[in-house]
N, C-alpha and C positions, 0 to 999 in steps of 0.2 A: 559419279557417272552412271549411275544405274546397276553396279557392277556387284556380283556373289564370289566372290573368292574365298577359297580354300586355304586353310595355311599350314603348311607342314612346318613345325617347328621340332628341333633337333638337340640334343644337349647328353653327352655320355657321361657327366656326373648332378642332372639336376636331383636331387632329396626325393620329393615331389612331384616329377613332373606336370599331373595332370591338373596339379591346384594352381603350380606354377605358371602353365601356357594359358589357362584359364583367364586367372588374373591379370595375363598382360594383354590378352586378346577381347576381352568381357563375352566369348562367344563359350561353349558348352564344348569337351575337347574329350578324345579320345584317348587313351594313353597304349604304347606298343612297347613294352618293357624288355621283350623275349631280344634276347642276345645271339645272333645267329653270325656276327662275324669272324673272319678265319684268325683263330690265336693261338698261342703254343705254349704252355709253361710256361709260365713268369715266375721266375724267383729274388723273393722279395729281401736285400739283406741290409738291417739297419747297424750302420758303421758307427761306433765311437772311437775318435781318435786315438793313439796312444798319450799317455802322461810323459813329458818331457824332463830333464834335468832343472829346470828352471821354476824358481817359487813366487808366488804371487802374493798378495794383501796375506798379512797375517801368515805368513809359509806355506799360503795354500797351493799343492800341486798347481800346473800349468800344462793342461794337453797342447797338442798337436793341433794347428790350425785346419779347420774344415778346407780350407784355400787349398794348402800344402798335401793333404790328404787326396782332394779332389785331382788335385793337376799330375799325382801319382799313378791315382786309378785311370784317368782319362791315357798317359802316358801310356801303362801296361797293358789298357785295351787296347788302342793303336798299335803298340808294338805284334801283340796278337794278331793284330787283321781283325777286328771287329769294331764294325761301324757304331761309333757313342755319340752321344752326345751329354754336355756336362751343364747342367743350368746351376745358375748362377743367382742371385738377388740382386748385383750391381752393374752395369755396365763395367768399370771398374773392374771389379773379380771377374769379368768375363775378358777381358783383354790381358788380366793378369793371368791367369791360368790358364790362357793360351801361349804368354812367354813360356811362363814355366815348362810346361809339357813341351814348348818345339828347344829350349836348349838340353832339356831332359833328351829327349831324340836325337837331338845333332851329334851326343856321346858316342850313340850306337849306331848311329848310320846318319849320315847328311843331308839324303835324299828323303829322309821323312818328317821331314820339322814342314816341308809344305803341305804335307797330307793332314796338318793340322791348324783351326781357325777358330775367328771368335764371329759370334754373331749378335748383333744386340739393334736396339733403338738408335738413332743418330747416322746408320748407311743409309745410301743411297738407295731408294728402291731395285735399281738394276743391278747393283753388289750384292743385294740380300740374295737374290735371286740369284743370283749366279753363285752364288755359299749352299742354296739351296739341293739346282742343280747341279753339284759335284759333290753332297755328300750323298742324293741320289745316287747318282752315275758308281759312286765310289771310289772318283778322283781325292776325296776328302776320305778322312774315316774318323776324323774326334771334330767335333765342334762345341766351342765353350760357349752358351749362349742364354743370355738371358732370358724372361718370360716372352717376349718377344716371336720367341719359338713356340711359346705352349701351347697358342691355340691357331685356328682357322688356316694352318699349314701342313699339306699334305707330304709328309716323311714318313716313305714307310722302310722295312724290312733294316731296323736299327737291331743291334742284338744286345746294346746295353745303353743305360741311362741312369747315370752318376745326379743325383740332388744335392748339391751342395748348403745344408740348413735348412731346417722344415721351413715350406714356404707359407706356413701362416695360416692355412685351411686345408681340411683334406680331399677339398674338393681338390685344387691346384696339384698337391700331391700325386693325386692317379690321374691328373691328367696330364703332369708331365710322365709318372711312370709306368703309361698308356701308352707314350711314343713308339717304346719298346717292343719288339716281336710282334707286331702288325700284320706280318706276311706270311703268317701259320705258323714262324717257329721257335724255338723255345729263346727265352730270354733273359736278361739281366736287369734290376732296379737297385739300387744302392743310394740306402739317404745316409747322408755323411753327419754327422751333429757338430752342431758348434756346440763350443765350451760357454754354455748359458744353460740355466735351469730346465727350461721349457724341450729343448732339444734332449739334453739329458736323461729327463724325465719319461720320452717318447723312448729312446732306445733303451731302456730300462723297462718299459710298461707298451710292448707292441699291441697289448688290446684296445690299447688305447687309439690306434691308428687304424688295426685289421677287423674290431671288431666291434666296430662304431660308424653309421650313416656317413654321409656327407652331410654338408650345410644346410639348412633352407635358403634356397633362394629368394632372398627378401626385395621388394620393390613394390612402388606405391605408386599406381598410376594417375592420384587423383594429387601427388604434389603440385602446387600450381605452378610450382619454377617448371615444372616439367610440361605439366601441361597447358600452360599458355601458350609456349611456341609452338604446339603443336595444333591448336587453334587457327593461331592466327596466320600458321602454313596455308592449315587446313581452306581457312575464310578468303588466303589471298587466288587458290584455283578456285572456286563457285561462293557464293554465298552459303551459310551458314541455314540449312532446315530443320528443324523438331526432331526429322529421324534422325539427323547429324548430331543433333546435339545429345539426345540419348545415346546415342554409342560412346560417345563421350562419357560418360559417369555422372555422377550424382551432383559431384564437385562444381560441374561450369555454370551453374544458373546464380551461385555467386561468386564465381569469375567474371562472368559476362560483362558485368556493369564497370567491375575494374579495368579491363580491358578499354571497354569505350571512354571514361575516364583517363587513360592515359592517351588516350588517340592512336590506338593500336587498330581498332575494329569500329566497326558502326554501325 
């Protein structure tokens, strides 16, 4: 439509930024790296479970489930009055360690087993949101919640955030344990390790986590699974021009013909 637009693009743990927005935009990009939001102390504490009485393959010790670990911590924050939240890898563990921690509660008082909930994939849009707004408010103060929670939801002034097993990148990691002290003041992150190598290994060798980038952001604008439909979006509001098509990549002048071949375009 004739139109120059600007794109402000956003990401609080891309690697890269500027190669990143670059590549996904084909335009030339600025990057603003300076961190001027209000934060307070983060303290970062990687949990290994205790070893239990019970032997595994070959007699090999048997810790303390991450699950069992987590729905403790989540437990003792609530009991303190400090708003957590506990992410989780499973919808599953996240409905489970929300039992946990509200019959944990119901020991020491009755009336706080509701001040705790799980949050995951599968609610309703107006239930999430209404989990949302109460642990806002502070009607809530633990929610067990899957990644579902991790991004593009605005919770702030959390004072801890329990990770129940490295979530697989450290991108993920600080962006769940970013939730945390949002609103200037100091706060809590606690990764729980499961009893697996990888985990293990992390709560044993924290330079491995504190003092090591995040990921590259990897994506490939010229796949054609990707960008065919974005063609033939593009071809069903205006026909298809030269400048169109160079904004496009290098990729579509042998797409083009596959396209019209399939009777997608013309």
């Amino acid at each position: 439509y004739g139109a120059d637009p600007v794109f402000l693009l956003a990401s609080a743990t891309a690697a890269d930024p500027a190669v990143a927005a670059g590549r996904l935009t084909g335009l030339p990009v600025r990057e603003v790296s300076d961190d001027a939001s209000p934060r307070g102390e983060l303290v970062f504490a990687l949990w290994e479970p205790p070893l239990t009485d019970l032997h595994g393959e070959k007699g090999a010790p048997v810790r303390r489930t991450a699950t069992a670990e987590t729905a403790d911590l989540l437990t003792d924050l609530t009991l303190q009055g400090v708003r957590s939240v506990a992410f989780v890898r499973s919808r599953r563990g996240a409905e489970l360690i929300s039992v946990i921690a509200k019959e944990r509660l119901a020991e020491v008082d009755r009336s706080l087993p509701k001040r705790v909930a799980a949050y995951r994939g599968g609610y309703l849009p107006e239930e999430r949101r209404a989990l949302e707004r109460a642990l806002h408010s502070g009607e809530l103060l633990g929610l067990a919640a899957t990644t579902a929670l991790e991004l593009g939801i605005d919770v702030s002034g959390l004072g801890a955030v329990v990770i129940s097993g490295y979530p697989g990148t450290r991108a993920s990691l600080w962006q769940q344990a970013g939730r945390a002290g949002r609103s200037g003041q100091g706060a809590l992150a606690v990764l729980v390790a499961r009893d697996d190598p990888l985990d293990t290994y992390l709560v044993h060798h924290p330079e491995a986590l504190f003092q090591q980038p995040v990921e590259s952001t990897v994506l490939d604008p010229d796949n054609p699974y990707v960008l065919a439909p974005h063609l033939c979006a593009a071809a069903a509001e205006l026909p298809l021009t030269e400048p169109d098509i160079d904004l496009f990549g290098p990729a579509v002048p042998e797409l083009l013909p596959q396209l019209e071949a399939a009777k997608l375009l013309r």
